[in-house]
MDTraj code that builds the backbone (N, CA, C; nanometers):
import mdtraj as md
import numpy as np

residues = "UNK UNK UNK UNK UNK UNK UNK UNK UNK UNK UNK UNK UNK UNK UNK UNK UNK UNK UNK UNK UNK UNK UNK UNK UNK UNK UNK UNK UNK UNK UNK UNK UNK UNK UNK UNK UNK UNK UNK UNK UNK UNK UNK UNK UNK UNK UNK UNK UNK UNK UNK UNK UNK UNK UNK UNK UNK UNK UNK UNK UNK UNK UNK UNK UNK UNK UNK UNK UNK UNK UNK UNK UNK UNK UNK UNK UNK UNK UNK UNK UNK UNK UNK UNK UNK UNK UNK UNK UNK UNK UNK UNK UNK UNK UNK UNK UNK UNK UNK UNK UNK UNK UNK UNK UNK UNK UNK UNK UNK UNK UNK UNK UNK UNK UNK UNK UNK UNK UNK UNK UNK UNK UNK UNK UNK UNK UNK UNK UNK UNK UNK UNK UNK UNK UNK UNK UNK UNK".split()
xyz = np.array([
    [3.3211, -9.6486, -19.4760],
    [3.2077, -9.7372, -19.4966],
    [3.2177, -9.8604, -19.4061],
    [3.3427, -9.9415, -19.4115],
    [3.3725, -10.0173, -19.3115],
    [3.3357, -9.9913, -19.1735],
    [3.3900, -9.9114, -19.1352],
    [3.3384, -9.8335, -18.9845],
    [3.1853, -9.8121, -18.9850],
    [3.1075, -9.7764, -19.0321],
    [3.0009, -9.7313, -19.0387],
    [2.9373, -9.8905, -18.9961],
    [2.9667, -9.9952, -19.1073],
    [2.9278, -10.0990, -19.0547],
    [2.9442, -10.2001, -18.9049],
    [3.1030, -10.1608, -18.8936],
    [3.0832, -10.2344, -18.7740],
    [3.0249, -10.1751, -18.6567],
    [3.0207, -10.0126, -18.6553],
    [2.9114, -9.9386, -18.5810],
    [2.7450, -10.0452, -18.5483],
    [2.7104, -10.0384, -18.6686],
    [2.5927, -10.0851, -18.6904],
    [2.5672, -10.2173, -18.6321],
    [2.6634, -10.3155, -18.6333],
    [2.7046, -10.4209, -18.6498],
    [2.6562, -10.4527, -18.4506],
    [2.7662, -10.3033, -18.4258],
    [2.7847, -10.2974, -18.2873],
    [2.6695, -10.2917, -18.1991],
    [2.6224, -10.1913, -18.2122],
    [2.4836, -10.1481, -18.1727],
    [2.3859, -10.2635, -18.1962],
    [2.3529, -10.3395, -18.2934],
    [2.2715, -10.4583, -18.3396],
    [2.2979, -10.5327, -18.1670],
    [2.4008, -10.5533, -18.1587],
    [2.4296, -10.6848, -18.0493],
    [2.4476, -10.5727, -17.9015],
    [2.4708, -10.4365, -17.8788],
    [2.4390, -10.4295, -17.7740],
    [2.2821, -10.4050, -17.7861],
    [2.1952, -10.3740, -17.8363],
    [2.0352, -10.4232, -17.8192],
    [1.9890, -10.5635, -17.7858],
    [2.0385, -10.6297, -17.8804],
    [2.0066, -10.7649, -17.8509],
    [2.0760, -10.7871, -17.6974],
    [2.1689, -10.7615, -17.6367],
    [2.2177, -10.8049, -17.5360],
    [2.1452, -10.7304, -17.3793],
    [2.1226, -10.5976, -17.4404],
    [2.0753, -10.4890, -17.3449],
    [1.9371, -10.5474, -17.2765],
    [1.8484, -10.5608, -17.4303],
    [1.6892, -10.5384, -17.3321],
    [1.6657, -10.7407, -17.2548],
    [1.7426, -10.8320, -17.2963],
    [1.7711, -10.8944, -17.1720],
    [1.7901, -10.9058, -17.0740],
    [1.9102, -10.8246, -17.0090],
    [1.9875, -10.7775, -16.9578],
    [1.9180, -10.6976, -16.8273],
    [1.8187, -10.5901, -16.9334],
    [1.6986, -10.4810, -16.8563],
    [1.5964, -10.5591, -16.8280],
    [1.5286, -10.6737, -16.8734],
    [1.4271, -10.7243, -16.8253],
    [1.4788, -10.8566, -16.6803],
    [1.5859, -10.8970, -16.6992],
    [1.6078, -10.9502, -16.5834],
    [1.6312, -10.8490, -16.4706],
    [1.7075, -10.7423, -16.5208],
    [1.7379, -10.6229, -16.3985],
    [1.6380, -10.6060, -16.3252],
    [1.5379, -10.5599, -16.3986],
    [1.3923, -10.5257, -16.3683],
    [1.2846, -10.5946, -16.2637],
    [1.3430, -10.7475, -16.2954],
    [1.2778, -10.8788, -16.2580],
    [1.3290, -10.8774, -16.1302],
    [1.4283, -10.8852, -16.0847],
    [1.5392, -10.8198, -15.9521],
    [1.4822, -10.6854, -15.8857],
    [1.4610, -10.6620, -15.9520],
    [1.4217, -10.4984, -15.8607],
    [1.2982, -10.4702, -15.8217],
    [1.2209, -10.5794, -15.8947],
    [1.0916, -10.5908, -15.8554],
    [1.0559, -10.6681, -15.7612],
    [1.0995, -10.7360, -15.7330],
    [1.1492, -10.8738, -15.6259],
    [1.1684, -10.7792, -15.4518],
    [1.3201, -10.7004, -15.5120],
    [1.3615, -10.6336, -15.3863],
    [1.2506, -10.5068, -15.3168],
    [1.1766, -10.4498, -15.4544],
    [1.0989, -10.3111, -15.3919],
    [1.0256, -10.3590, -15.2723],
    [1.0136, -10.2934, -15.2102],
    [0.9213, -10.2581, -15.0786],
    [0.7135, -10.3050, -15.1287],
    [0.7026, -10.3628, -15.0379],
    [0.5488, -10.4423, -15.0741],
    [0.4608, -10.3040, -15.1306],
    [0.3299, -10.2982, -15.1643],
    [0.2238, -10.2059, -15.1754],
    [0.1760, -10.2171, -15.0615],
    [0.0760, -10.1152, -14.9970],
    [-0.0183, -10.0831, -14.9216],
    [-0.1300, -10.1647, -14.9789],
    [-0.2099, -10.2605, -14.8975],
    [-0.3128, -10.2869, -14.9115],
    [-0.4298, -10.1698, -14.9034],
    [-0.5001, -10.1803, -15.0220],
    [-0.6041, -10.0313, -14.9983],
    [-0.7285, -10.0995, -14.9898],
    [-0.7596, -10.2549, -14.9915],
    [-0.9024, -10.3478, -14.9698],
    [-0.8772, -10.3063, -14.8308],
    [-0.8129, -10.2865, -14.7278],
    [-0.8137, -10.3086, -14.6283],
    [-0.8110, -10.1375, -14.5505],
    [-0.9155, -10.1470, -14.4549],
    [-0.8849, -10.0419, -14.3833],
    [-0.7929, -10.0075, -14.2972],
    [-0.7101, -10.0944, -14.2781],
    [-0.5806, -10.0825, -14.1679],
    [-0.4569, -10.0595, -14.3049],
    [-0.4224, -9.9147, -14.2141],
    [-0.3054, -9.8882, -14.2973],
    [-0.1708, -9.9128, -14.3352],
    [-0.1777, -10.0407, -14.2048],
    [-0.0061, -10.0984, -14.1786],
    [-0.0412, -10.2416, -14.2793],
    [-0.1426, -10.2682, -14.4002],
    [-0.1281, -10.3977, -14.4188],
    [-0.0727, -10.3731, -14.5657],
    [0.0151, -10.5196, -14.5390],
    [0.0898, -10.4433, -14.7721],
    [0.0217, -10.5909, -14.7989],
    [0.0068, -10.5849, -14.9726],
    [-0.0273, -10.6869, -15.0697],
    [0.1052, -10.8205, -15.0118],
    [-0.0165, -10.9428, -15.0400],
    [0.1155, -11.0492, -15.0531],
    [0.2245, -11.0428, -15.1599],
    [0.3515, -11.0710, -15.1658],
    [0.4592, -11.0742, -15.1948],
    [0.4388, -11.0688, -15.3913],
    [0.3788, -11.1719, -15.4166],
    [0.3131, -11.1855, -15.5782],
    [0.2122, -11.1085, -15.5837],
    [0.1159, -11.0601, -15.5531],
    [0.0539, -10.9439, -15.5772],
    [0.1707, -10.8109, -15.5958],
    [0.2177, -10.8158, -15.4862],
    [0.3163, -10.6381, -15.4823],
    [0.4024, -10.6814, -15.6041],
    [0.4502, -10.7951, -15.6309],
    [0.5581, -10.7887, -15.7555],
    [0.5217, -10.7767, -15.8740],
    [0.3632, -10.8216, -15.8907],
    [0.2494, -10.8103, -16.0315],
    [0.2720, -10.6720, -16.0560],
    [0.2559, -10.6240, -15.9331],
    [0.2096, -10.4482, -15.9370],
    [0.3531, -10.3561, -15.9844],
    [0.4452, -10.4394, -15.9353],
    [0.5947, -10.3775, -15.9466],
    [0.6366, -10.4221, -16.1002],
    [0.5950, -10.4968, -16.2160],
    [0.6530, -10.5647, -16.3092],
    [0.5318, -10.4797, -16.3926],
    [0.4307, -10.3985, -16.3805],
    [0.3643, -10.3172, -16.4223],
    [0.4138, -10.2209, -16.4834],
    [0.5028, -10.1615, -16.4144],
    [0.5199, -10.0404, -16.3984],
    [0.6905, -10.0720, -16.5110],
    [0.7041, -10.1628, -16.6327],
    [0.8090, -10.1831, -16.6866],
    [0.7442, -10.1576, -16.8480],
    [0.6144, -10.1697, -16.8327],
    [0.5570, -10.1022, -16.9854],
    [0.6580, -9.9797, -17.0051],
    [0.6549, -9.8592, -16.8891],
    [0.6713, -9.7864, -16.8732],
    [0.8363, -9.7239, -16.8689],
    [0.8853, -9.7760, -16.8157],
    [1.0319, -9.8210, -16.7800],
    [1.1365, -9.8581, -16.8925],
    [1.1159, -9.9445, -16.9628],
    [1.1526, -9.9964, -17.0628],
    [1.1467, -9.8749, -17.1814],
    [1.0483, -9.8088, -17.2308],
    [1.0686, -9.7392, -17.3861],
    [1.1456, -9.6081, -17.2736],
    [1.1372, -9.5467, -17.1524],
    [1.1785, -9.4495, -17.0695],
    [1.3466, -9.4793, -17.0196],
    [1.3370, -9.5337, -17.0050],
    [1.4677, -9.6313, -16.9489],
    [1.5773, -9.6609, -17.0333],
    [1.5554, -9.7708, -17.1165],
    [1.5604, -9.8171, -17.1532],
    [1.6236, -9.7651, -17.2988],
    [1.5014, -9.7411, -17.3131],
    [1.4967, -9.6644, -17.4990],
    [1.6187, -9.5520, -17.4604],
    [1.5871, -9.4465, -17.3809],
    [1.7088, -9.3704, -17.3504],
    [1.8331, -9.4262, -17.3344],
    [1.8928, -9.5210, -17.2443],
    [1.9827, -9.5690, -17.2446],
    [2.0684, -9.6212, -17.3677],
    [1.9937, -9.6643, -17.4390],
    [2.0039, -9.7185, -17.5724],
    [2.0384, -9.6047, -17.6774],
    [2.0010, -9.4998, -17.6773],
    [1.9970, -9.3854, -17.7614],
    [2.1336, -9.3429, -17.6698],
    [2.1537, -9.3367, -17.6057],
    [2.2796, -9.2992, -17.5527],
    [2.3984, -9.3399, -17.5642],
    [2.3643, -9.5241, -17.5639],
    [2.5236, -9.5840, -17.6472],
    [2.5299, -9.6004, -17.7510],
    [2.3913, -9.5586, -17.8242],
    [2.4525, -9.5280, -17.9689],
    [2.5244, -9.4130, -17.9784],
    [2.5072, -9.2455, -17.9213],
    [2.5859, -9.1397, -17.9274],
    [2.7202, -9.1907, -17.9076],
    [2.6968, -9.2327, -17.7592],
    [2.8410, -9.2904, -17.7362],
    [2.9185, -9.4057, -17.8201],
    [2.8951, -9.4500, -17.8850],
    [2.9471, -9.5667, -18.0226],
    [2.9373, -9.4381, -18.1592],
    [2.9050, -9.4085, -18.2041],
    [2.9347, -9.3014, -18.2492],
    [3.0098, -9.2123, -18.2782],
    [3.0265, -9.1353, -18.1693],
    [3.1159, -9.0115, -18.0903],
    [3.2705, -9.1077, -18.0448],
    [3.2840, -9.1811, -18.0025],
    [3.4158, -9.2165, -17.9041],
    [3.4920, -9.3307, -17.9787],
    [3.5135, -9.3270, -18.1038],
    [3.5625, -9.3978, -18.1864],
    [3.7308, -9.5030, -18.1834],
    [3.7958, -9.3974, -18.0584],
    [3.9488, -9.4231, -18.0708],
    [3.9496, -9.3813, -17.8816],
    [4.0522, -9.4630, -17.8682],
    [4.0606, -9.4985, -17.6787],
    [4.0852, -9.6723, -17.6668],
    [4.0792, -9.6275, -17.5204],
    [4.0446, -9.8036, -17.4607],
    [3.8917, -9.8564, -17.4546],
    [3.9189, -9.9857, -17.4705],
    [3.7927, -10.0245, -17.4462],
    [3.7487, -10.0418, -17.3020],
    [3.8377, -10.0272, -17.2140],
    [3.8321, -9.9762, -17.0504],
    [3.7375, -9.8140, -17.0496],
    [3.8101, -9.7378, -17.1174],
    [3.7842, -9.5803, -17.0807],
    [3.5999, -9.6350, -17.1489],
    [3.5781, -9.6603, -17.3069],
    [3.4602, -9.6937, -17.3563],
    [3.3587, -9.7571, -17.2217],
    [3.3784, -9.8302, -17.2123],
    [3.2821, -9.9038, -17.1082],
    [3.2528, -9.8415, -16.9779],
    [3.3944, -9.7593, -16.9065],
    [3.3451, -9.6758, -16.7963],
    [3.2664, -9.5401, -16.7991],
    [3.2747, -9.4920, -16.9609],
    [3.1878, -9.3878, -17.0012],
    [3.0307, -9.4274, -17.0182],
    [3.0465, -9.5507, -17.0717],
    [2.8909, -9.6140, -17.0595],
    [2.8356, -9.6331, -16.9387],
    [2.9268, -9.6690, -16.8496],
    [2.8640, -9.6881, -16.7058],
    [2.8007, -9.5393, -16.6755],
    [2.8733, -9.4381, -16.6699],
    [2.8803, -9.3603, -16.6537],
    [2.7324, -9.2932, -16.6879],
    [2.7365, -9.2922, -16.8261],
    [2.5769, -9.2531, -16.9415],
    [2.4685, -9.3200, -16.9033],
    [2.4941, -9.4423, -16.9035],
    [2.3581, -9.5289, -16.8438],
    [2.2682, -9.5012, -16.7183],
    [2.3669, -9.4238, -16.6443],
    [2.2681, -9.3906, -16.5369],
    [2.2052, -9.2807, -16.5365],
    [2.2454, -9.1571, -16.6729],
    [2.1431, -9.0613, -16.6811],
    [1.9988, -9.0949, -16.6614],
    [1.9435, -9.1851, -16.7223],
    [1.7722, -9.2072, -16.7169],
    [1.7507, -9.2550, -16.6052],
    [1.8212, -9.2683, -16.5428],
    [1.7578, -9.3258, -16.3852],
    [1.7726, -9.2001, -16.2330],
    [1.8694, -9.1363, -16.2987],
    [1.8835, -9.0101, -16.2055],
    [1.7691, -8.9458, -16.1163],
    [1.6631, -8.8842, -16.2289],
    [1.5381, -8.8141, -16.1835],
    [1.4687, -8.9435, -16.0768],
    [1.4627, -9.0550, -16.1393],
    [1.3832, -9.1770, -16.0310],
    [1.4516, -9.1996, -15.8971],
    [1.6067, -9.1487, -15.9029],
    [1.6646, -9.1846, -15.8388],
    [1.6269, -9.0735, -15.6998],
    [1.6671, -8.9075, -15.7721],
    [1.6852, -8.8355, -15.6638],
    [1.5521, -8.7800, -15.6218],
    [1.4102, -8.8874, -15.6954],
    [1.2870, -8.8913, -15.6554],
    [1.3067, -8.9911, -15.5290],
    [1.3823, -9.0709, -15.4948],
    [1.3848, -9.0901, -15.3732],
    [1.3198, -9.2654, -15.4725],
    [1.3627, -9.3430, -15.5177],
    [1.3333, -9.4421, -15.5992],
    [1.3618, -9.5889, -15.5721],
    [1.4014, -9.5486, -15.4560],
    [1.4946, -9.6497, -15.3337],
    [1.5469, -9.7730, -15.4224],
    [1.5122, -9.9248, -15.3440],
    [1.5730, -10.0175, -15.3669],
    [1.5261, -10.0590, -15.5269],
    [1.4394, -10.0662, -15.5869],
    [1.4332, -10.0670, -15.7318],
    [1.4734, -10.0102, -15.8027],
    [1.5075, -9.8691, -15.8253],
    [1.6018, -9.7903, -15.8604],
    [1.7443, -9.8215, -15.8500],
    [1.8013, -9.8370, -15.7302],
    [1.9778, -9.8889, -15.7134],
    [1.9685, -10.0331, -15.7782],
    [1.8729, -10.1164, -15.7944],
    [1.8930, -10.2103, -15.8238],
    [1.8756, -10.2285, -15.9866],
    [1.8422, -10.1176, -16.0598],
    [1.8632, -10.1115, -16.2104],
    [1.9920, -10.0440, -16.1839],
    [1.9952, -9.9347, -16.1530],
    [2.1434, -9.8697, -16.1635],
    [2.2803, -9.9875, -16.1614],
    [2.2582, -10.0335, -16.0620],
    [2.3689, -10.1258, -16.0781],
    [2.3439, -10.2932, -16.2247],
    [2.2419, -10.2804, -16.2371],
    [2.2083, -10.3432, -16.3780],
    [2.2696, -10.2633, -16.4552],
    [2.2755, -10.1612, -16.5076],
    [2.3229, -10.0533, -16.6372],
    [2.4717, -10.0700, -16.5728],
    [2.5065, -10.1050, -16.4615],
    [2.6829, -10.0724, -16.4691],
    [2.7423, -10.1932, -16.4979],
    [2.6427, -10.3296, -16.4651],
    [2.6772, -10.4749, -16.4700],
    [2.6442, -10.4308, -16.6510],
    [2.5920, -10.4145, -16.7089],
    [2.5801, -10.4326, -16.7928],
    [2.6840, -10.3668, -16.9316],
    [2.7547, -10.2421, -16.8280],
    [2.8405, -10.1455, -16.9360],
    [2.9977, -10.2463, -16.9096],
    [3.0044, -10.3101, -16.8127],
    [3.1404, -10.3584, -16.8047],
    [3.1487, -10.4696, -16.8307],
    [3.0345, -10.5777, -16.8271],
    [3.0391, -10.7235, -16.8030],
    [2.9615, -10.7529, -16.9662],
    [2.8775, -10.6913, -16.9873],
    [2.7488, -10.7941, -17.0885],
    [2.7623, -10.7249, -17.2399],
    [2.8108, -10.5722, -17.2322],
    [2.7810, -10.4786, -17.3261],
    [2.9122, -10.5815, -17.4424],
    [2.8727, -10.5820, -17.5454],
    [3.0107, -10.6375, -17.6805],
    [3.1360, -10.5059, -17.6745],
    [3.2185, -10.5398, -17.6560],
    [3.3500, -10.5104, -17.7111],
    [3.3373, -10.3859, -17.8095],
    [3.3220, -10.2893, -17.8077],
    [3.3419, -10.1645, -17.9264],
    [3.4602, -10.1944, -18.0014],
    [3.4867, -10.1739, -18.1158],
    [3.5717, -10.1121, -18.2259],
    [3.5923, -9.9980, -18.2383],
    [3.7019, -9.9877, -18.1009],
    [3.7771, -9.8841, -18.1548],
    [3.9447, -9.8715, -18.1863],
    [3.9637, -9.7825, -18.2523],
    [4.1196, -9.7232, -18.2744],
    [4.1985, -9.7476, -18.1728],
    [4.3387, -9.7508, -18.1727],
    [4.3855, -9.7719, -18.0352],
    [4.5091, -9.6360, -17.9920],
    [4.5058, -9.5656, -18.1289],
    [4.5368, -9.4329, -18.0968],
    [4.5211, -9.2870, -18.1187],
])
top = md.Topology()
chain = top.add_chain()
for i, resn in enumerate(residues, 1):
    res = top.add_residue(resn, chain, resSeq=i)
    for name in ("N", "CA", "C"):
        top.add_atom(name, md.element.get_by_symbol(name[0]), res)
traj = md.Trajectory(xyz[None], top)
């Protein structure tokens, strides 16, 4: 019963810590993506100014977030769950590890610099931001 709680306990504060975490990532990666194509314009070499293309890029996190996000999240709960006894080294490099399932498909869609730039959010986030698990130590 104890365990069960600090599970709970656990998970509570990596959410709270996570979708911070994902909305600054996000905020970064939207920054770095590559401008839009201007489509007012008949010349095909012209992109949106810089705050327009990032409006358009911070759009697309409705989306991102319950996809992303929500998965990622459903994942360190398995993993908090499942991996009860170890290091909290091995714990955190398995999260790194998990976190980048939901970004894979965006990724090897060719998802360029907004993509690497969450990916490395989910790894800053499994080693540096994520709370400390409770686990066993043998």
């Amino acid at each position: 019963m104890h365990e069960r709680l600090l599970m709970r306990r656990w998970l509570l504060h990596t959410v709270v810590r996570y979708v911070p975490a994902f909305l600054a990532g996000y905020a970064v990666a939207a920054a770095v993506a590559p401008p839009f194509n201007d489509t007012s314009d008949l010349d095909f070499g012209t992109y949106l100014p810089f705050w327009e293309s990032y409006v358009k890029h911070l759009e697309g996190l409705r989306l991102a977030l319950p996809v992303i996000g929500g998965v990622s999240l459903v994942l360190l709960g398995l993993l908090g769950a499942g991996k009860t006894r170890g290091s909290v080294v091995g714990f955190r490099v398995a999260a790194a590890g998990l976190l980048q399932i939901p970004l894979l498909p965006f990724a090897l869609a060719g998802g360029g610099d907004l993509v690497g730039v969450l990916m490395l959010t989910q790894i800053v986030f499994a080693a540096v931001i994520m709370p400390k698990p409770q686990l066993a130590t043998s």
